[in-house]
DSSP file (Angstrom, degrees, kcal/mol; ACC not computed):
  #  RESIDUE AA STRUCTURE BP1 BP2  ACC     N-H-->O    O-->H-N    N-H-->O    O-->H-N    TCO  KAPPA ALPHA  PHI   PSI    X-CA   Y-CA   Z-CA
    1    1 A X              0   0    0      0, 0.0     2,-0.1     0, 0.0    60,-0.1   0.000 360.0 360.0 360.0 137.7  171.9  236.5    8.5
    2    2 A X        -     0   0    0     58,-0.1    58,-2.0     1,-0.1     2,-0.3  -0.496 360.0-137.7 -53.5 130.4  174.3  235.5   11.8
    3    3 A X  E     -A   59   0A   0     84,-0.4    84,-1.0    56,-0.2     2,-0.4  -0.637  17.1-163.4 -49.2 135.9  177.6  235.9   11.9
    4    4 A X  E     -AB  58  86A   0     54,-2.6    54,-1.4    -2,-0.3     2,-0.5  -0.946  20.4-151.6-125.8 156.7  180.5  233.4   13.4
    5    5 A X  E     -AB  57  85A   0     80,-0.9     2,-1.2    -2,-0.4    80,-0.9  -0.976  22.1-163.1-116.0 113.9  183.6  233.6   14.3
    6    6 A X  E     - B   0  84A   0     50,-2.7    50,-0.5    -2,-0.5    78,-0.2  -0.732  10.3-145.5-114.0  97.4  185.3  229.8   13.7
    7    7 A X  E     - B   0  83A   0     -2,-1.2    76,-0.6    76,-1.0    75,-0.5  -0.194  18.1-175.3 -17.2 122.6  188.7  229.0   15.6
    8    8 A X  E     - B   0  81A   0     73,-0.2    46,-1.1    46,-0.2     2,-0.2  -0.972  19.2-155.3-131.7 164.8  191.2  226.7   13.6
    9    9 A X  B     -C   53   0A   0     71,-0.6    71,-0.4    -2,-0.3    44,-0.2  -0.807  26.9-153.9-122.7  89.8  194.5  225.5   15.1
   10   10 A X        -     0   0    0     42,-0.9    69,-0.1    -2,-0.2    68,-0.1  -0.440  14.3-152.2-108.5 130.1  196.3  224.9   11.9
   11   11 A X  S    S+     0   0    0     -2,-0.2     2,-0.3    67,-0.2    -1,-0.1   0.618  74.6  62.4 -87.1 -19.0  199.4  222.2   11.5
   12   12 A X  S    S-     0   0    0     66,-0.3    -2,-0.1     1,-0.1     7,-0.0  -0.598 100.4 -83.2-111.8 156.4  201.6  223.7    8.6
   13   13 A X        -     0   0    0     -2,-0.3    -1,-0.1     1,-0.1    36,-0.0  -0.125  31.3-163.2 -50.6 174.5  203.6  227.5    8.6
   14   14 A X        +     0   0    0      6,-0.0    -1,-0.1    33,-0.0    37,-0.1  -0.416  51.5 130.0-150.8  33.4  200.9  230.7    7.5
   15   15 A X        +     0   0    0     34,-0.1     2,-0.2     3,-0.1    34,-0.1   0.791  55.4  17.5 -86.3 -20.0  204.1  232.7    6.8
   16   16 A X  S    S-     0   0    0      1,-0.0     3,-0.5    33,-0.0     0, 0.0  -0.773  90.6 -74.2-129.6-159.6  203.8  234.1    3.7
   17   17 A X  S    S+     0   0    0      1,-0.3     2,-0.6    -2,-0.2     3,-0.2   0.752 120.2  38.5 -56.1 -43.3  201.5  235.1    0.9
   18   18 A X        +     0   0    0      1,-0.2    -1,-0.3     3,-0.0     3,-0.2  -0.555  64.3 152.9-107.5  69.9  200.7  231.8   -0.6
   19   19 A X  S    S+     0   0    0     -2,-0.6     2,-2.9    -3,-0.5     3,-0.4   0.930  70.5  75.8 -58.6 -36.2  200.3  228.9    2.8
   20   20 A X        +     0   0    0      1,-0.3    -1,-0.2    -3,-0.2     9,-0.1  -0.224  61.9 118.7 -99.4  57.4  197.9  226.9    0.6
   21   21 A X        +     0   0    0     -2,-2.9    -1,-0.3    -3,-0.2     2,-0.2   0.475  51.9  90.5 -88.4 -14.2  201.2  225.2   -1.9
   22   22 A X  S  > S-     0   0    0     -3,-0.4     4,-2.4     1,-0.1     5,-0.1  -0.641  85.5-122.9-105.4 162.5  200.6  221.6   -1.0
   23   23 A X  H  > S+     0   0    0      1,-0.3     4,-2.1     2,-0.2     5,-0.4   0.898 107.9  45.5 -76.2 -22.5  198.2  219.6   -3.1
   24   24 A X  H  > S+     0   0    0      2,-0.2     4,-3.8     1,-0.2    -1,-0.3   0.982 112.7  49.3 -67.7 -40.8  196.0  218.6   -0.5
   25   25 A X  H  > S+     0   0    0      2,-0.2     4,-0.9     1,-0.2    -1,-0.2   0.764 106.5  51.8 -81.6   6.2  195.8  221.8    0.9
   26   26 A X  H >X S+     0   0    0     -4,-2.4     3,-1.1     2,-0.2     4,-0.9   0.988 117.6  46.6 -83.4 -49.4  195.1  223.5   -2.6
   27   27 A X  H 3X S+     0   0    0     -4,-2.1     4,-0.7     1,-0.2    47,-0.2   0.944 108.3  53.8 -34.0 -65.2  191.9  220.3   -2.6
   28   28 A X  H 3X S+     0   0    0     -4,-3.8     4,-1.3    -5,-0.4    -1,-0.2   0.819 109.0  50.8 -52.2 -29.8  191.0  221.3    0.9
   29   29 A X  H X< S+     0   0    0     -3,-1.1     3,-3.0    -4,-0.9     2,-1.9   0.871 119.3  37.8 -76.7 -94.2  190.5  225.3   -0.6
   30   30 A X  H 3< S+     0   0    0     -4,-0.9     4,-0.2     1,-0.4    -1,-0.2   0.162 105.9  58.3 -77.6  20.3  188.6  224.3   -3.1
   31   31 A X  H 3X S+     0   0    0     -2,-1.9     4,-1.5    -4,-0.7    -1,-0.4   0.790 110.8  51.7 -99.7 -51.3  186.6  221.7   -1.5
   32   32 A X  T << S+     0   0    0     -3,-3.0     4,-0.4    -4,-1.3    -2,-0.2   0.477 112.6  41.1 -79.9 -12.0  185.6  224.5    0.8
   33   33 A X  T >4 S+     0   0    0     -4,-0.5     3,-1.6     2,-0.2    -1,-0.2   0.819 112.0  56.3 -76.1 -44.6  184.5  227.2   -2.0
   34   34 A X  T 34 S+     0   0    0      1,-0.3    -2,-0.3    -4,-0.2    -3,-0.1   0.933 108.7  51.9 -83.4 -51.3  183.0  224.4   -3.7
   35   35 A X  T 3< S+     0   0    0     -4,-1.5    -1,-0.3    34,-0.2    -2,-0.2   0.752  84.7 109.4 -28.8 -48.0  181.2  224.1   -0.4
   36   36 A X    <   -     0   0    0     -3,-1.6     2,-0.3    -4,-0.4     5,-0.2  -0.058  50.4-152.0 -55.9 157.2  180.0  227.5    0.1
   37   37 A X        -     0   0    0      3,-2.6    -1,-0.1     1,-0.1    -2,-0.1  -0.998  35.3-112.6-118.9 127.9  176.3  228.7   -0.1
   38   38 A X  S    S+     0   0    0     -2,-0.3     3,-0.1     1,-0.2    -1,-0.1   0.730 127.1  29.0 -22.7 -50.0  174.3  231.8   -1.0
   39   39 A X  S    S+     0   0    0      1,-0.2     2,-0.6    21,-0.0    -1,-0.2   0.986 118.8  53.2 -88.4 -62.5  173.6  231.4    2.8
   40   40 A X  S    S+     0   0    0     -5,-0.1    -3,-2.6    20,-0.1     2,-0.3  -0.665  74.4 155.9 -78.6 107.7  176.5  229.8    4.2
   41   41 A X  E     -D   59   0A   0     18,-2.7    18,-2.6    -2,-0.6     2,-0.7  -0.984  47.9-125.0-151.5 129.0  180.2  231.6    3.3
   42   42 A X  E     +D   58   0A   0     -2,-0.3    16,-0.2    16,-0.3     3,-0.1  -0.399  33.2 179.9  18.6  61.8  183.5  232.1    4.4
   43   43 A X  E     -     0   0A   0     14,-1.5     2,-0.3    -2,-0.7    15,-0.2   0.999  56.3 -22.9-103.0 -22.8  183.8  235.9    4.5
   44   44 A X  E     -     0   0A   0     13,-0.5    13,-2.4     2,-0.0     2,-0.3  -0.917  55.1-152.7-149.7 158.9  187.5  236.6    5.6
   45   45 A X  E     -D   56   0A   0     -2,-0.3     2,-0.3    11,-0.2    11,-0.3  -0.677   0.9-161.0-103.8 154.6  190.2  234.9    7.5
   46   46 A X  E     -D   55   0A   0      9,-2.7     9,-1.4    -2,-0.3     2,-0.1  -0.771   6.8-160.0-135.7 115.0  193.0  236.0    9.4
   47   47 A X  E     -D   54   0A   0     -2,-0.3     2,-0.6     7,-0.2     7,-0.2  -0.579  21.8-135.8 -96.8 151.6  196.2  233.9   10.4
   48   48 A X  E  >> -D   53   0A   0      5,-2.8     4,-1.2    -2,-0.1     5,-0.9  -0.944  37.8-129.6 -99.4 122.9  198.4  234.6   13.1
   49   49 A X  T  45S+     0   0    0     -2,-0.6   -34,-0.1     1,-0.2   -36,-0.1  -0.471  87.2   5.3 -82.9 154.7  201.7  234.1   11.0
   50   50 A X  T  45S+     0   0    0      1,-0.1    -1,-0.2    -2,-0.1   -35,-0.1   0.067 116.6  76.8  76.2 -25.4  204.1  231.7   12.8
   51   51 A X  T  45S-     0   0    0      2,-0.2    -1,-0.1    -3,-0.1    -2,-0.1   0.962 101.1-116.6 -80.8 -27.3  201.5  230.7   16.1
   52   52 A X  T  <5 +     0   0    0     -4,-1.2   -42,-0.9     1,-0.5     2,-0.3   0.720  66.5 145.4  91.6  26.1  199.3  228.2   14.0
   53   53 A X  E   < +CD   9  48A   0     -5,-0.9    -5,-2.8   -44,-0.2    -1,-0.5  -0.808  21.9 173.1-107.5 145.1  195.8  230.5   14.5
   54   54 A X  E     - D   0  47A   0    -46,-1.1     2,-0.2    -2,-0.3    -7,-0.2  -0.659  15.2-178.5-157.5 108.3  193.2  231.3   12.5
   55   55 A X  E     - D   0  46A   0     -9,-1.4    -9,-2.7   -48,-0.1     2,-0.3  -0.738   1.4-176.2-145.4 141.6  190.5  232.6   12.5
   56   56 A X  E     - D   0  45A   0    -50,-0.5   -50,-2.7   -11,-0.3     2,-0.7  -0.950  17.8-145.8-150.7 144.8  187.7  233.1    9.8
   57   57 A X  E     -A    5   0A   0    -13,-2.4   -14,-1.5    -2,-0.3   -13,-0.5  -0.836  29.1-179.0-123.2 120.7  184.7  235.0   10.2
   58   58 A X  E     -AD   4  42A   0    -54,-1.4   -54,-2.6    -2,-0.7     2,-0.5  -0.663  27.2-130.7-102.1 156.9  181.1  233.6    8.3
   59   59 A X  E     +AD   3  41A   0    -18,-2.6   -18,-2.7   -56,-0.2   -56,-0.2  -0.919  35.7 145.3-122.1 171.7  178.2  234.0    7.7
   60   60 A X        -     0   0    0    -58,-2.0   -58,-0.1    -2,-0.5     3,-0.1  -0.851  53.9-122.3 152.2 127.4  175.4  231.4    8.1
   61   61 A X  S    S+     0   0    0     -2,-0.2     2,-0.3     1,-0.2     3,-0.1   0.523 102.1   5.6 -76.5 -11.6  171.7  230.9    9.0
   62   62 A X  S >> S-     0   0    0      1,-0.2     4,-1.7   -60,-0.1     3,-1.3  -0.894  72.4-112.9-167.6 138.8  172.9  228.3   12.0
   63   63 A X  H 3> S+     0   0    0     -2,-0.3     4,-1.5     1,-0.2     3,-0.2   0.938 121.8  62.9 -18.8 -70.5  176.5  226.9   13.7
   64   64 A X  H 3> S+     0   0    0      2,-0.2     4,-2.1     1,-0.2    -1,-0.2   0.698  91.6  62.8 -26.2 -45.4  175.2  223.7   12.0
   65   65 A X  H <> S+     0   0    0     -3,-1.3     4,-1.9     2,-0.2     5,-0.3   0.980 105.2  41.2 -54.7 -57.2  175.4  225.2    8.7
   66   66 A X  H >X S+     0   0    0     -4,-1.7     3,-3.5     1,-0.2     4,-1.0   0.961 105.6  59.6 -51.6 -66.2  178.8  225.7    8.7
   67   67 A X  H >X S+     0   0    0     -4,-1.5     4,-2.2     1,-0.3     3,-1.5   0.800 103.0  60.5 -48.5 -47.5  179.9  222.5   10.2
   68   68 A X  H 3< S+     0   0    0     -4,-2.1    -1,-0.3     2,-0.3     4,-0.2   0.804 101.6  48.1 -62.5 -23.8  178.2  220.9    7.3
   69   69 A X  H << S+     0   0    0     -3,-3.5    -1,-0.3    -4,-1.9    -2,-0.2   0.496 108.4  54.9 -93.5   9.7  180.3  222.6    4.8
   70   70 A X  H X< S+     0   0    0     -3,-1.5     3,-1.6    -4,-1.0    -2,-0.3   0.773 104.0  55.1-110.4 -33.9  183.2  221.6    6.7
   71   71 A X  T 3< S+     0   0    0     -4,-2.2    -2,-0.2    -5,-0.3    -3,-0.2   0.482 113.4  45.7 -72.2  -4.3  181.9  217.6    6.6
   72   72 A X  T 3  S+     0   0    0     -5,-0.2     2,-0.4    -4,-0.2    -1,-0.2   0.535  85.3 104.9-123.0  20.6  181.8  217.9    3.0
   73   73 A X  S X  S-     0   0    0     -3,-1.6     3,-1.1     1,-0.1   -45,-0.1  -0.740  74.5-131.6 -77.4 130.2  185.1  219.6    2.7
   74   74 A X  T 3  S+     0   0    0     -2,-0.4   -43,-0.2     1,-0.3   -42,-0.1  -0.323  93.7   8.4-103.4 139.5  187.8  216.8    1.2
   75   75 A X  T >  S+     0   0    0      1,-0.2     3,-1.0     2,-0.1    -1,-0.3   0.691  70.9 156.3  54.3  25.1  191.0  217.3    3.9
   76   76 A X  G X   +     0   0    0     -3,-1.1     3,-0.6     1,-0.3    -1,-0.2   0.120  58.6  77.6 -67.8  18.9  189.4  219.5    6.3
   77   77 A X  G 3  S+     0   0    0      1,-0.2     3,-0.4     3,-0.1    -1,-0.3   0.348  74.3  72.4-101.6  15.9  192.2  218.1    9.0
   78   78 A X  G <  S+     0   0    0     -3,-1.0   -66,-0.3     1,-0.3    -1,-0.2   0.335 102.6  40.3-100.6   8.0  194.4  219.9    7.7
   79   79 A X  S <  S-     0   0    0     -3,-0.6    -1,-0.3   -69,-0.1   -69,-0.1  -0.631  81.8-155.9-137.1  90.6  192.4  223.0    9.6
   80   80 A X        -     0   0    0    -71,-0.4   -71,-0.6    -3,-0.4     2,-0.2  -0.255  12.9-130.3 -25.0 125.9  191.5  221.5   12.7
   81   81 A X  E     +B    8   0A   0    -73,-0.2   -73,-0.2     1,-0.1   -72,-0.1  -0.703  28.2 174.4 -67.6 144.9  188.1  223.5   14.3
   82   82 A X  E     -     0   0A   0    -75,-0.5     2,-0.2     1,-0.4   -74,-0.1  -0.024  68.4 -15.7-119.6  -4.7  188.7  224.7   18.2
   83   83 A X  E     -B    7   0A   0    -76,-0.6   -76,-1.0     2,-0.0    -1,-0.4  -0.797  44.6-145.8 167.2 143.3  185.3  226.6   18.2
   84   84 A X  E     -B    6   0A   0     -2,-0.2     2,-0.3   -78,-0.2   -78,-0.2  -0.940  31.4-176.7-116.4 153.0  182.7  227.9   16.4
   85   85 A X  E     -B    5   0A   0    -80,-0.9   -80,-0.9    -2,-0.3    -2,-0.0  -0.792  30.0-114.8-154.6  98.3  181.2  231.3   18.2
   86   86 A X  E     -B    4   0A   0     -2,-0.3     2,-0.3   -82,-0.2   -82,-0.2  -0.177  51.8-169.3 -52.1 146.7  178.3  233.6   17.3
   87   87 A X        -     0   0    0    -84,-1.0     2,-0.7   -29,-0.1   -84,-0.4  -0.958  29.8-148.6-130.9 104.8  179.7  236.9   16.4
   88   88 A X        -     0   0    0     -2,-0.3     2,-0.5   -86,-0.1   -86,-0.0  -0.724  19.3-130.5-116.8 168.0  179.5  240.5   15.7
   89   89 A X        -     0   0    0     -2,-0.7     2,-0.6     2,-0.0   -86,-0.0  -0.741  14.2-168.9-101.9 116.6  181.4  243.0   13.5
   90   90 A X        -     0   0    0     -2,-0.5     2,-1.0     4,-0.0     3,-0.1  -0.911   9.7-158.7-113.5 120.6  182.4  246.2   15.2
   91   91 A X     >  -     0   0    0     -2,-0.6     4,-0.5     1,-0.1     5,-0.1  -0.771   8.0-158.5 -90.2 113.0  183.7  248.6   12.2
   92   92 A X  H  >>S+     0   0    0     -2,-1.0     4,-3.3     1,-0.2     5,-0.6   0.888  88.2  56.1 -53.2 -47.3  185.9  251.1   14.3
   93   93 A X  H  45S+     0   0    0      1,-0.3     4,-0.5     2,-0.2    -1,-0.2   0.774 106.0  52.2 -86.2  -0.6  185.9  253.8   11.9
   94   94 A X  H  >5S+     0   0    0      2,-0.1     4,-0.8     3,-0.1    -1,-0.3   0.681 113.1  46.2 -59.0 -26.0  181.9  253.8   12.0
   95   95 A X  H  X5S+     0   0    0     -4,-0.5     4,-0.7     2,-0.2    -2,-0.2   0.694 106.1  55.8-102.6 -11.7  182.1  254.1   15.7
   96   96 A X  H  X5S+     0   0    0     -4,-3.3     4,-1.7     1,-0.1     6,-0.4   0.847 112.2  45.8 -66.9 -48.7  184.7  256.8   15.5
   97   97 A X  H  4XS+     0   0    0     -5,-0.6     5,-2.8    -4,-0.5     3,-0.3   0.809 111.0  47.1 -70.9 -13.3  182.1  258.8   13.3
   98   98 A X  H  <5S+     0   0    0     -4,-0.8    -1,-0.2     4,-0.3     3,-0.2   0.652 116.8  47.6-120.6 -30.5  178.7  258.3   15.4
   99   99 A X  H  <5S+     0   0    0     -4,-0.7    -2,-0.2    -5,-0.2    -1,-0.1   0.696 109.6  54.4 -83.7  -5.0  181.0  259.3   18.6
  100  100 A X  T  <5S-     0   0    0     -4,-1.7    -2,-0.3    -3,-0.3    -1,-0.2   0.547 120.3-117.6-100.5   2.0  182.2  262.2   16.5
  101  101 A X  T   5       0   0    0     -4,-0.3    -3,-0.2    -3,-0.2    -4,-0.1   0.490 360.0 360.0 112.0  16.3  178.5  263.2   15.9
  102  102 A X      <       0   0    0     -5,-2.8    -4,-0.3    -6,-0.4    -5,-0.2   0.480 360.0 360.0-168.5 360.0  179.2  262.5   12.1
């Protein structure tokens, strides 16, 4: 399966543990689990606290996929998209071991 990397530019603080306190955006979370598919998933985000980035990395059989679980997500303007972007994962401490010959 592909990876993606999808962009948001996000209107409300990320500053602590729990951003998702208002009731729409607690509807918008679970409108987007409720979304997910064996294929198509969410697998982790990362906000930059205070700029309003975010950035979530998925996996999913087409660009298209995703964007469809974002049209059936209830209050998905409350994460704005700036880009979706095929993707790959470099895990550093694999690449540390295969350059240390182990």
């Amino acid at each position: 399966m592909a990876k993606f990397v999808v962009f948001h530019a996000i209107p409300f603080p990320m500053t602590d543990a729990k951003p998702y306190t208002s009731d729409a955006q607690v509807a918008m979370t679970k409108g987007m689990l409720d979304g997910f598919t064996a294929e198509t998933y969410c697998i982790a985000t990362w906000a930059a606290a205070g700029t309003g980035k975010m950035a979530c990395l998925w996996e999913a059989p087409s660009e298209q996929a995703i964007i469809d679980v974002f049209a059936k997500t209830p209050d998905i303007r409350l994460v704005p998209i700036e880009g979706i972007y095929s993707a790959m994962v470099i895990d550093w401490a694999e690449m540390k071991k295969a350059l240390a010959g182990g």
